[in-house]
HTML snippet that shows the backbone in 3Dmol.js (N, CA, C, O; Angstrom):
<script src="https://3Dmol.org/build/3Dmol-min.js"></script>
<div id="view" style="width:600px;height:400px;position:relative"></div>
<script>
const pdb = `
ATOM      1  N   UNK A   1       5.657  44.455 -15.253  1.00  0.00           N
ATOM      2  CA  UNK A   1       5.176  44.302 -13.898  1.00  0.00           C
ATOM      3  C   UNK A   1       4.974  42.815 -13.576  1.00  0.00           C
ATOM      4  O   UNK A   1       4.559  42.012 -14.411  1.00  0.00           O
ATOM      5  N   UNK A   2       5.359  42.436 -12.052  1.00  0.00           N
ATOM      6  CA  UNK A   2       5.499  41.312 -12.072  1.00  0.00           C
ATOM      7  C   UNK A   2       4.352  41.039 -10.823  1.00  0.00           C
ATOM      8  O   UNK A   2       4.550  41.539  -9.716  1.00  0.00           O
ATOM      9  N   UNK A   3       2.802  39.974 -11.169  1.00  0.00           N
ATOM     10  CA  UNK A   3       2.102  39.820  -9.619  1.00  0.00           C
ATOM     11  C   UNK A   3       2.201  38.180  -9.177  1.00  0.00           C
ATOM     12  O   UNK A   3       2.526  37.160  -9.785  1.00  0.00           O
ATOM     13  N   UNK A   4       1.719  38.490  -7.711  1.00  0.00           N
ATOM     14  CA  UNK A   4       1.894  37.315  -7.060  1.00  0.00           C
ATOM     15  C   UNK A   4       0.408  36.626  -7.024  1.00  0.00           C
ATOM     16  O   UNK A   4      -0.578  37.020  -6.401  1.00  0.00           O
ATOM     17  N   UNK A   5       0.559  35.287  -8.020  1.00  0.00           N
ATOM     18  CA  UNK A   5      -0.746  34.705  -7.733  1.00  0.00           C
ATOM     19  C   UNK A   5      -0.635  33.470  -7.112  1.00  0.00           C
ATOM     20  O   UNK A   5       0.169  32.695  -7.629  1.00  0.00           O
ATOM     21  N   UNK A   6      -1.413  32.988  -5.856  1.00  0.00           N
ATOM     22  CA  UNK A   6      -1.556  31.914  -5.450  1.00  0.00           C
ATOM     23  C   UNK A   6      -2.642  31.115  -6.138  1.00  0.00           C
ATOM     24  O   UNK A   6      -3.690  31.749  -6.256  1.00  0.00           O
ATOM     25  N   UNK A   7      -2.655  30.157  -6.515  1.00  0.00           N
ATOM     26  CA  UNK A   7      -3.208  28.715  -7.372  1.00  0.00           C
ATOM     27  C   UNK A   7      -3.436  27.854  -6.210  1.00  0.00           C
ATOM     28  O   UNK A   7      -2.481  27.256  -5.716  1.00  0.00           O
ATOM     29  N   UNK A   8      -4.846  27.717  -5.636  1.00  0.00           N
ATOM     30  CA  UNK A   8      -5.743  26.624  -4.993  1.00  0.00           C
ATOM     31  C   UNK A   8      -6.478  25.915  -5.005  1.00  0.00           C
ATOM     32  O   UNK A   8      -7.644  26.150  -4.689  1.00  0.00           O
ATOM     33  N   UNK A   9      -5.947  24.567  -5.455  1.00  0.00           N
ATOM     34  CA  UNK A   9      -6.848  23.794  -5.280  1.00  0.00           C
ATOM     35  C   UNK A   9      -7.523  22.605  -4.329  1.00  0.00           C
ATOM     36  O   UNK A   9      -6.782  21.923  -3.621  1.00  0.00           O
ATOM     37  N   UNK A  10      -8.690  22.430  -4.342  1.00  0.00           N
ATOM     38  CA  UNK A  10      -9.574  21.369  -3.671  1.00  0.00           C
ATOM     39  C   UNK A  10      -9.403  19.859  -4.461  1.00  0.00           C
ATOM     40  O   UNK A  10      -9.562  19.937  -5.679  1.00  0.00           O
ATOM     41  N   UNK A  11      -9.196  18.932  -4.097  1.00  0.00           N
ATOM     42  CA  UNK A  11      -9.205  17.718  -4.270  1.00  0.00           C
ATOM     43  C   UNK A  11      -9.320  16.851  -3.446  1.00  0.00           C
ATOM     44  O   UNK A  11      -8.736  16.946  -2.366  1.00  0.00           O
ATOM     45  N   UNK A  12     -10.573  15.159  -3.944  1.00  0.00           N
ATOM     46  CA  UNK A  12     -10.607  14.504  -2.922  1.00  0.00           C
ATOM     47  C   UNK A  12     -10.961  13.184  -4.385  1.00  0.00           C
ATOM     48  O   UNK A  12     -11.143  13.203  -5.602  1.00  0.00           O
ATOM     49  N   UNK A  13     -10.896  12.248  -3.332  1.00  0.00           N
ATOM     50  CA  UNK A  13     -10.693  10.781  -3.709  1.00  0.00           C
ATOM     51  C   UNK A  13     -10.983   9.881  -2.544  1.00  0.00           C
ATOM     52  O   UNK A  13     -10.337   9.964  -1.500  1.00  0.00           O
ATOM     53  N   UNK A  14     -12.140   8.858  -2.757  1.00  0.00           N
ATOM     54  CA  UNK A  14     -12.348   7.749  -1.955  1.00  0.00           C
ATOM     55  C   UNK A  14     -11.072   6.902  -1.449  1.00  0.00           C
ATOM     56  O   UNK A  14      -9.986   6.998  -2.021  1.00  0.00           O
ATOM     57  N   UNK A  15     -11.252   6.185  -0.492  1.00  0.00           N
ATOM     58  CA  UNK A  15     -10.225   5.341   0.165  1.00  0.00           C
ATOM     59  C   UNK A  15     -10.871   4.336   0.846  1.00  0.00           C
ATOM     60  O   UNK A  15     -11.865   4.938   1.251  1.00  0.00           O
ATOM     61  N   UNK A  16     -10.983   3.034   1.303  1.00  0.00           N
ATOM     62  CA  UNK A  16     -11.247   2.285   1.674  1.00  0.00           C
ATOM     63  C   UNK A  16     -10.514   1.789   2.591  1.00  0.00           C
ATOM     64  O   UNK A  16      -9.326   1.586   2.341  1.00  0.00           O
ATOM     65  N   UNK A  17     -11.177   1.406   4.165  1.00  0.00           N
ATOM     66  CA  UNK A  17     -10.192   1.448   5.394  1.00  0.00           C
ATOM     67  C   UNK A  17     -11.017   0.192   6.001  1.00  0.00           C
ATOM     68  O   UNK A  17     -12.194   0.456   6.246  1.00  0.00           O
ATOM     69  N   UNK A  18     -10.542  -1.304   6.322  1.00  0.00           N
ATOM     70  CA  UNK A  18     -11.137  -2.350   7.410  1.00  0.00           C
ATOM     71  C   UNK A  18     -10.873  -1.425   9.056  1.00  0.00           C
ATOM     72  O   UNK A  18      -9.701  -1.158   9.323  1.00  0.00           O
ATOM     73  N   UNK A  19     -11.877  -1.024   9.982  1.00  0.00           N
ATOM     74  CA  UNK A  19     -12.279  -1.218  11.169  1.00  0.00           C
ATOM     75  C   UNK A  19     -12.504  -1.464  11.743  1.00  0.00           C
ATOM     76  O   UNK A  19     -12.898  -2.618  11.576  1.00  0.00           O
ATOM     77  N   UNK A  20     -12.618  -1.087  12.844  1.00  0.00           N
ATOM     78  CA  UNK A  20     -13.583  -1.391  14.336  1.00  0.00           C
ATOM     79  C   UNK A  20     -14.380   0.032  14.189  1.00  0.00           C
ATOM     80  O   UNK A  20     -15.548  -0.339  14.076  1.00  0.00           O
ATOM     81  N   UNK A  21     -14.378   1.033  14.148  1.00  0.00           N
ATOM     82  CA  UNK A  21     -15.280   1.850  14.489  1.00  0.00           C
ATOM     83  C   UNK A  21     -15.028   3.183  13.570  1.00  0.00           C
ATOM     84  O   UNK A  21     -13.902   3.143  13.076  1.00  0.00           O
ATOM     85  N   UNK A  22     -15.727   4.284  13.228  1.00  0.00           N
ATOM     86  CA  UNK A  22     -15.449   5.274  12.606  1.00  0.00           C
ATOM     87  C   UNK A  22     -14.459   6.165  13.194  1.00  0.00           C
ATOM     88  O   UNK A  22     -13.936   6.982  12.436  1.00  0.00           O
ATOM     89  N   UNK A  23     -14.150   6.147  14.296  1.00  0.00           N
ATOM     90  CA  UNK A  23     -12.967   7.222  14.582  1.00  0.00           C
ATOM     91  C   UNK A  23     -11.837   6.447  14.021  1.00  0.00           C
ATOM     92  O   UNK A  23     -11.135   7.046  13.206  1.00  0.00           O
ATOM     93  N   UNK A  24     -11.483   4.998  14.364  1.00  0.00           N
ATOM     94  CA  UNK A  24     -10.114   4.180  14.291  1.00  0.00           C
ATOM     95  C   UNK A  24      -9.922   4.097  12.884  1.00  0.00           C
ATOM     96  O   UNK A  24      -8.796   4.224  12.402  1.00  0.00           O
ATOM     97  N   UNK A  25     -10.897   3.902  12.209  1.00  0.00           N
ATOM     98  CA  UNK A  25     -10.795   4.218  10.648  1.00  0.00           C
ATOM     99  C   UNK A  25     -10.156   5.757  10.117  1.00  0.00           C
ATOM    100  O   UNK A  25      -9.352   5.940   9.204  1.00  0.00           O
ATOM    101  N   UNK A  26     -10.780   6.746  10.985  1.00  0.00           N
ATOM    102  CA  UNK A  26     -10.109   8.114  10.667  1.00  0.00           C
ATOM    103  C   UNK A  26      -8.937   8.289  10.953  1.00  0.00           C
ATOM    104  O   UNK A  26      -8.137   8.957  10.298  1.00  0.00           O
ATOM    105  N   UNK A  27      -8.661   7.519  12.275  1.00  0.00           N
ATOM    106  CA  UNK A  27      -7.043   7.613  12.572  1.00  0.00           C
ATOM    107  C   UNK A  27      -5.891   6.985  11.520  1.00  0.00           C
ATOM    108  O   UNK A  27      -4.833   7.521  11.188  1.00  0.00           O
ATOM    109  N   UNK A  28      -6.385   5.774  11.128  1.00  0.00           N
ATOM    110  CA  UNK A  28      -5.958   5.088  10.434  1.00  0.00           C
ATOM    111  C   UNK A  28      -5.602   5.577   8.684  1.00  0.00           C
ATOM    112  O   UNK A  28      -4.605   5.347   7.999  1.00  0.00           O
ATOM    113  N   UNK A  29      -6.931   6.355   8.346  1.00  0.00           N
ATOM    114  CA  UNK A  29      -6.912   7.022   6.818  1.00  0.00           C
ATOM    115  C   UNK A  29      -5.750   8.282   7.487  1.00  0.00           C
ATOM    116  O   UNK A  29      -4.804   8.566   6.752  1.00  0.00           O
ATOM    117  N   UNK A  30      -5.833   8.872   8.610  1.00  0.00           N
ATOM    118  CA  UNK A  30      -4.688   9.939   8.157  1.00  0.00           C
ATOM    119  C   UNK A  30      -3.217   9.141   8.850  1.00  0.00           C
ATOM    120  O   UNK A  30      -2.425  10.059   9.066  1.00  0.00           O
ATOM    121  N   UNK A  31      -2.766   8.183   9.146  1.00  0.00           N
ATOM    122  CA  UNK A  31      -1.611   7.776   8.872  1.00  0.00           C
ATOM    123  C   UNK A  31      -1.254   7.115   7.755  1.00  0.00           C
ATOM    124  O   UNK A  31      -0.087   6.916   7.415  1.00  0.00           O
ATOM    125  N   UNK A  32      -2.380   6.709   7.074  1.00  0.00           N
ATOM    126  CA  UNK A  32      -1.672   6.253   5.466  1.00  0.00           C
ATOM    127  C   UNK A  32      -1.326   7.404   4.681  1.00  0.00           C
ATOM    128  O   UNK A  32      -0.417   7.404   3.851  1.00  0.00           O
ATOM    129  N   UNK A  33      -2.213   8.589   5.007  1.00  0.00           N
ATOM    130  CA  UNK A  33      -1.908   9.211   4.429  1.00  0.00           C
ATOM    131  C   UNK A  33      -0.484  10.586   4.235  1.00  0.00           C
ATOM    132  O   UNK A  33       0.118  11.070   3.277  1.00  0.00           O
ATOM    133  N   UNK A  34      -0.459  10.785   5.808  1.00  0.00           N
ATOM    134  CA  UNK A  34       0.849  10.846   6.344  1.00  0.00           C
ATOM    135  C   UNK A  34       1.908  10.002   6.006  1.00  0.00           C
ATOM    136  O   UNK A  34       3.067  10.414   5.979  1.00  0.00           O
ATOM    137  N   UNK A  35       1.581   8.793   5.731  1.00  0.00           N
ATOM    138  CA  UNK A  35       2.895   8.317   5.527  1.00  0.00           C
ATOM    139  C   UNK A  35       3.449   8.084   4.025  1.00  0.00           C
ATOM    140  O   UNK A  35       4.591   7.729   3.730  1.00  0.00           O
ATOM    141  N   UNK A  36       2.196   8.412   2.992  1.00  0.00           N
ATOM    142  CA  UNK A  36       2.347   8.735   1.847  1.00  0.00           C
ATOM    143  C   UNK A  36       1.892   6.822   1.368  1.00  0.00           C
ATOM    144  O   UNK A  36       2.589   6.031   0.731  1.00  0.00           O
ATOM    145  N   UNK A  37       0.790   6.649   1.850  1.00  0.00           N
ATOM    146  CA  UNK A  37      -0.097   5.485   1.214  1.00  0.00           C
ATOM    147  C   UNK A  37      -0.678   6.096   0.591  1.00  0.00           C
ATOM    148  O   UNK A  37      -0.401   6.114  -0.609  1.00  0.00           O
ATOM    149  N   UNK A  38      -1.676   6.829   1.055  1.00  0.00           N
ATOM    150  CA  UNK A  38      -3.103   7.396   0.208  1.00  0.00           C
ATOM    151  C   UNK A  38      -2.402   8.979  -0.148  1.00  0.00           C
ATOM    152  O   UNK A  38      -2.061   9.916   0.573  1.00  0.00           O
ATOM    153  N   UNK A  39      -2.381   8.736  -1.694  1.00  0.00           N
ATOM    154  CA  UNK A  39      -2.151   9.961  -2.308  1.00  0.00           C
ATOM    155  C   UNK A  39      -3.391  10.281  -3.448  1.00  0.00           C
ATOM    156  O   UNK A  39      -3.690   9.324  -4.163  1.00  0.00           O
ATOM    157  N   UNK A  40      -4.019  11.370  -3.631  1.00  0.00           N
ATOM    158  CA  UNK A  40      -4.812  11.939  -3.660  1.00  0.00           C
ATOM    159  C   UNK A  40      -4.185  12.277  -5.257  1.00  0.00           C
ATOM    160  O   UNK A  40      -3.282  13.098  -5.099  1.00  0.00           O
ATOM    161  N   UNK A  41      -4.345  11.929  -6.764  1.00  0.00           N
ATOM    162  CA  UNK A  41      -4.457  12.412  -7.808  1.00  0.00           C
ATOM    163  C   UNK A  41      -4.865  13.289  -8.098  1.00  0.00           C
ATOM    164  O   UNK A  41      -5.750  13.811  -7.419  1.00  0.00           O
ATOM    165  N   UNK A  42      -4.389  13.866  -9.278  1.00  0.00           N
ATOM    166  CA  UNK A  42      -5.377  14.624 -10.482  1.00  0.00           C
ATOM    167  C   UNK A  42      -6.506  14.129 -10.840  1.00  0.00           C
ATOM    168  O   UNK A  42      -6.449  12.904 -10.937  1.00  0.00           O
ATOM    169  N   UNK A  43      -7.258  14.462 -11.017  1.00  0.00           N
ATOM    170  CA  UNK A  43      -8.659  14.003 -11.917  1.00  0.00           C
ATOM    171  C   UNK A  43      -9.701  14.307 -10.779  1.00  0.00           C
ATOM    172  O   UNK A  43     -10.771  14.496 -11.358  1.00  0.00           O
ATOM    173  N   UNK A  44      -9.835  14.410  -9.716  1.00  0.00           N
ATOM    174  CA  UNK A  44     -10.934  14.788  -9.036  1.00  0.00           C
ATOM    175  C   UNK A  44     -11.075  16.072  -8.030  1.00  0.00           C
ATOM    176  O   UNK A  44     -11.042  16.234  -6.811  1.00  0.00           O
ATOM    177  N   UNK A  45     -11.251  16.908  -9.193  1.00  0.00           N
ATOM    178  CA  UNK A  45     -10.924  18.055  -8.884  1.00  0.00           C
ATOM    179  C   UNK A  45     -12.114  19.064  -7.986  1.00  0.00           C
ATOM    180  O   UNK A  45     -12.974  19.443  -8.781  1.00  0.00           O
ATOM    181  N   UNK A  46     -12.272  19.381  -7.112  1.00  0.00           N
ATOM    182  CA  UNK A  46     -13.689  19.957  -6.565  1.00  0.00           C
ATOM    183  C   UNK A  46     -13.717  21.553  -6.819  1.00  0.00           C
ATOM    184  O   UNK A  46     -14.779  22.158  -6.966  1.00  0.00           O
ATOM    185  N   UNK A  47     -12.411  22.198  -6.857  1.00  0.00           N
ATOM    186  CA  UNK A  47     -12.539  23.838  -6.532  1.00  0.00           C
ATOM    187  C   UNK A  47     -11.097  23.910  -6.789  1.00  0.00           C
ATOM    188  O   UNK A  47     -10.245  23.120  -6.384  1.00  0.00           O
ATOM    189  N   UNK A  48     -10.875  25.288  -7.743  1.00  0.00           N
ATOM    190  CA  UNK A  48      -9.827  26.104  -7.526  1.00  0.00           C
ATOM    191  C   UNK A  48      -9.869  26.990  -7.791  1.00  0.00           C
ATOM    192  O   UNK A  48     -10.527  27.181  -8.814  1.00  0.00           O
ATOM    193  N   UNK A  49      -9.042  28.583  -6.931  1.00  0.00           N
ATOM    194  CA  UNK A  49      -8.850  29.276  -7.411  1.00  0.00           C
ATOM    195  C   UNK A  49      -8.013  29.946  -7.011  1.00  0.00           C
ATOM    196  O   UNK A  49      -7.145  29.424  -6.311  1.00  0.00           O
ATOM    197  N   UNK A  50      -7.952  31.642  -7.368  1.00  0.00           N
ATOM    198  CA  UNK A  50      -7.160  32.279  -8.338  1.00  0.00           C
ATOM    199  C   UNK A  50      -7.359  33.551  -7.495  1.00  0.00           C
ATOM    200  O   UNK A  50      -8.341  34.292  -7.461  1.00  0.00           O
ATOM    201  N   UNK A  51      -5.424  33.681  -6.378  1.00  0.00           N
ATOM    202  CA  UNK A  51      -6.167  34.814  -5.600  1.00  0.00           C
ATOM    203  C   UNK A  51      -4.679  35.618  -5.675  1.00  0.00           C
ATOM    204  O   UNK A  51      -3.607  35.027  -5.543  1.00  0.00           O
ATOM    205  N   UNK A  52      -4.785  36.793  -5.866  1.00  0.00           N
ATOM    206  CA  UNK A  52      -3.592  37.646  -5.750  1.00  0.00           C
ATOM    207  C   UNK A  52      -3.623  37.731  -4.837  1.00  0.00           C
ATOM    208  O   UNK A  52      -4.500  37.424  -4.030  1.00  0.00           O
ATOM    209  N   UNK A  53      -1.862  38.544  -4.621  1.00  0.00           N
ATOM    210  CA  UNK A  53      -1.189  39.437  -2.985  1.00  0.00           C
ATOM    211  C   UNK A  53      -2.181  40.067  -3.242  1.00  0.00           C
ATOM    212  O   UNK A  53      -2.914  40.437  -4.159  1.00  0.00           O
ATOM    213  N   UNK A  54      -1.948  40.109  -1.724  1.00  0.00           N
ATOM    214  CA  UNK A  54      -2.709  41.932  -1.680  1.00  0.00           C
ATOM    215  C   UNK A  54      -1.514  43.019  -1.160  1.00  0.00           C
ATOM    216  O   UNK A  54      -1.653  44.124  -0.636  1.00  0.00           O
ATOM    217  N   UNK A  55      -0.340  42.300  -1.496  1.00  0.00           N
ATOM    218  CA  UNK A  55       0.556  43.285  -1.675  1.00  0.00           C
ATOM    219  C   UNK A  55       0.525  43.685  -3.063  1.00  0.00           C
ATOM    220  O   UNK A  55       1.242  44.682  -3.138  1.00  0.00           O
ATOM    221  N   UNK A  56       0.085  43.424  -4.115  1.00  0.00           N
ATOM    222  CA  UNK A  56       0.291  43.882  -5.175  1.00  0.00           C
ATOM    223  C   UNK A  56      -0.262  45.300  -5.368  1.00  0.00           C
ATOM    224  O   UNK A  56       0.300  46.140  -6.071  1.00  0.00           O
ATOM    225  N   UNK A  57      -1.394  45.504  -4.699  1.00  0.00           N
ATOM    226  CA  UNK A  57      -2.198  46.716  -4.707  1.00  0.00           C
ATOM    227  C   UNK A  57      -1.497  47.447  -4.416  1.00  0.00           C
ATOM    228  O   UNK A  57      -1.702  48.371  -5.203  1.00  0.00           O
ATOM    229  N   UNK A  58      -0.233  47.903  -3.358  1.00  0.00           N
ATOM    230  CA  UNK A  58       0.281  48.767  -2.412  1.00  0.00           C
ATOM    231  C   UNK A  58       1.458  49.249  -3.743  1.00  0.00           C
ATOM    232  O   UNK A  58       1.996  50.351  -3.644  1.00  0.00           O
ATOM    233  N   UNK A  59       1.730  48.492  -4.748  1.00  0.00           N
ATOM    234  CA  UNK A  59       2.930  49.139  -5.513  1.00  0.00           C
ATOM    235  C   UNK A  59       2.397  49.836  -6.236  1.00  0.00           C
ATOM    236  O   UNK A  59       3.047  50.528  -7.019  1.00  0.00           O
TER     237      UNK A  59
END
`;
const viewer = $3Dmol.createViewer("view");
viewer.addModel(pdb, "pdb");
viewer.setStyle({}, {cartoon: {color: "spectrum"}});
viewer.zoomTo();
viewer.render();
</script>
């Protein structure tokens, strides 16, 4: 028998951004990160888990 498990995880990591104000900084952290500046490693891991289909039940 074969099931479907999805694997989720939470991860976060500091970043450091020069501003003018807290929104322009937010804009700014998600285009680095969009553009693949700020990439987010292994090692700081907050949460994962471990969730079947719930099609699996129905077979």
């Amino acid at each position: 028998m074969q099931f479907e498990i999805l694997i989720e995880e939470t991860i976060s990591d500091i970043f450091y951004i020069n501003a003018h104000t807290r929104e322009e900084a937010v804009l700014l952290a998600r285009q680095k990160y969009r553009q693949g500046e700020f990439v987010l490693k292994p090692g700081h891991l907050l949460d994962v888990k471990f969730i079947p289909s719930s099609d699996d039940e129905a077979e």
